[in-house]
VOBA-1610 file (N, C-alpha, C; in pm, whole numbers, padded with zeros to 5 digits, always signed):
BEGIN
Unk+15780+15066+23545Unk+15681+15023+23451Unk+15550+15002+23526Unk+15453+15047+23434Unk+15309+15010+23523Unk+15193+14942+23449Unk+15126+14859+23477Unk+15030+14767+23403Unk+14881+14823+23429Unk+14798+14839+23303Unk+14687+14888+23330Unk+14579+14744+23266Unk+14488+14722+23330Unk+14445+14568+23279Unk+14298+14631+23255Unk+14224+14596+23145Unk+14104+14656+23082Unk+13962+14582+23155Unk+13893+14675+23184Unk+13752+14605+23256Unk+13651+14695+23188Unk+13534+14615+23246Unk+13422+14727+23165Unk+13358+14691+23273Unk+13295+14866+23240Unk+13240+14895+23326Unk+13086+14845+23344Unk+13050+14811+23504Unk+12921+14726+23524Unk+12815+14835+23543Unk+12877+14945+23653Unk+12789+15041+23656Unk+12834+15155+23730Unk+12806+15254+23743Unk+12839+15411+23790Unk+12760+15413+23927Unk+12867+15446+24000Unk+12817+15474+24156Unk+12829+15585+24158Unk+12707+15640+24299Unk+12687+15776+24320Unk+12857+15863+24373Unk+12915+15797+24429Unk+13036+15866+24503Unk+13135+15840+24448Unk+13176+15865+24296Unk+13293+15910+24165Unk+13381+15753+24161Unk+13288+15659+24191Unk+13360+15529+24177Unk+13269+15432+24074Unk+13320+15376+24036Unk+13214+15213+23900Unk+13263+15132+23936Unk+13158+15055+23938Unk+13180+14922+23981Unk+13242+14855+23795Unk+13349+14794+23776Unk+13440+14734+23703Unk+13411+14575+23682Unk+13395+14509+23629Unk+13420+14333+23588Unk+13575+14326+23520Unk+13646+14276+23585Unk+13820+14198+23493Unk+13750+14071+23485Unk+13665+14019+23378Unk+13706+13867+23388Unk+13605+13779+23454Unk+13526+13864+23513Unk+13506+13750+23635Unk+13429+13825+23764Unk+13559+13902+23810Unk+13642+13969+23907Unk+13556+14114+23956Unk+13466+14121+23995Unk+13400+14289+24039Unk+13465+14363+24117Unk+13512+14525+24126Unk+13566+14546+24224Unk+13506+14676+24160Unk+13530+14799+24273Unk+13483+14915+24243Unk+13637+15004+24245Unk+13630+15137+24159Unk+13761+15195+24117Unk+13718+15350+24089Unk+13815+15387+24095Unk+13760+15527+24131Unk+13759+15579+23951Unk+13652+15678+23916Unk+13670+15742+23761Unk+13696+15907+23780Unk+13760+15917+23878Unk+13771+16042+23887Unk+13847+16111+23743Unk+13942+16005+23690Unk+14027+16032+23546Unk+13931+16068+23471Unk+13779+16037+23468Unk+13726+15950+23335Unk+13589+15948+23354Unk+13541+16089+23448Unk+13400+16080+23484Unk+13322+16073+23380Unk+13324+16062+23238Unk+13232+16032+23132Unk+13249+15897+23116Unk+13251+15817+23163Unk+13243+15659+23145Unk+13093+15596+23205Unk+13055+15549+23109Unk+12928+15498+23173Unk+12912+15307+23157Unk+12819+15264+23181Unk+12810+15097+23200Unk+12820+15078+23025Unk+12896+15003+23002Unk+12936+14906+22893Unk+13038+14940+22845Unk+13103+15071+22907Unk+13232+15098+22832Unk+13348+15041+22922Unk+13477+15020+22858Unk+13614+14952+22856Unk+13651+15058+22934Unk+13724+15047+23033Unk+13817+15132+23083Unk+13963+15037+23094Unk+14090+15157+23083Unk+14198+15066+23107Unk+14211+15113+23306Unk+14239+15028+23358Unk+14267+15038+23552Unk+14366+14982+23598Unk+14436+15120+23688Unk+14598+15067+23757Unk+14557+15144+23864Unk+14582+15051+23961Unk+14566+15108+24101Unk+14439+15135+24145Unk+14369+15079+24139Unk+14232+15134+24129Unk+14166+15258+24088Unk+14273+15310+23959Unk+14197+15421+23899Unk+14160+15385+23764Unk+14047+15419+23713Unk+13983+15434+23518Unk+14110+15475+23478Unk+14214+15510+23412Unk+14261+15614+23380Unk+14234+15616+23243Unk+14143+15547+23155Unk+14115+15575+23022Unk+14008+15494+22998Unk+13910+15553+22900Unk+13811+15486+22829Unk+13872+15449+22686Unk+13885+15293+22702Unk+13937+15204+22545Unk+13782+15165+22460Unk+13871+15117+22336Unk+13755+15033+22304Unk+13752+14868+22325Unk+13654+14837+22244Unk+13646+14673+22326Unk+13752+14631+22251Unk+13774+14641+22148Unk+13870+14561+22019Unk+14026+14578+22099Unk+14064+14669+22137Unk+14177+14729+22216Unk+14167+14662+22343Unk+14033+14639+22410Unk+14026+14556+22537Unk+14090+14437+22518Unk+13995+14374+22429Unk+14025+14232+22388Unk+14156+14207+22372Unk+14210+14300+22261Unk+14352+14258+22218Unk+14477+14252+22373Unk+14449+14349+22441Unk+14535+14318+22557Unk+14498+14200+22669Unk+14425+14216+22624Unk+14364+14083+22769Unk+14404+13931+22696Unk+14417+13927+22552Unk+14468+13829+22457Unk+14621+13833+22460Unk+14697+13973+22513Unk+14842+13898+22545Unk+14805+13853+22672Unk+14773+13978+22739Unk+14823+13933+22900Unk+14811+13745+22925Unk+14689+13727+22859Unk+14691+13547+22852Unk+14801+13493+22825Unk+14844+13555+22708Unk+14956+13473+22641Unk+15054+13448+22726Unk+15111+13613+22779Unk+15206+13618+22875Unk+15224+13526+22995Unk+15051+13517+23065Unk+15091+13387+23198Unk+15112+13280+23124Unk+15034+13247+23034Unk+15070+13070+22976Unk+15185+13050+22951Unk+15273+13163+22862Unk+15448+13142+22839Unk+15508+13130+23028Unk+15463+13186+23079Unk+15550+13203+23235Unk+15488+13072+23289Unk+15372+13054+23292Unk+15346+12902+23342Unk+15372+12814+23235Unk+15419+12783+23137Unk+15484+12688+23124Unk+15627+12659+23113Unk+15719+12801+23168Unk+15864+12777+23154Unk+15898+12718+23255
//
């Protein structure tokens, strides 16, 4: 099984990588999947790859379990 966690994108670097926000969290990731992604769009990222441009509503909604999910595990 593999987890892809949704960021949007901050901005497009010259050498096939975007700089990403999770949250908070900046890191740069490669769009080689997904070279039409530009700053404000959702990408879903595993491993440090884009591998898809989402929308925000679809962002949101997963980033609204994944919450759910730690709060159930931190509080069992």
């Amino acid at each position: 099984m593999c987890l892809g966690i949704p960021a949007q994108v901050v901005e497009r670097q010259p050498d096939g990588l975007a700089k990403v926000d999770f949250g908070g969290v900046r890191r740069s990731v490669s769009v080689a999947f997904t070279p039409d992604v530009a700053a404000g769009d959702w990408v879903l990222v595993h491993v440090g790859f884009a591998l898809a441009r989402i929308d925000e509503e679809e962002a949101q909604a997963t980033l609204e379990l994944l919450g759910e999910a730690v709060a159930a595990e931190l509080s069992a």
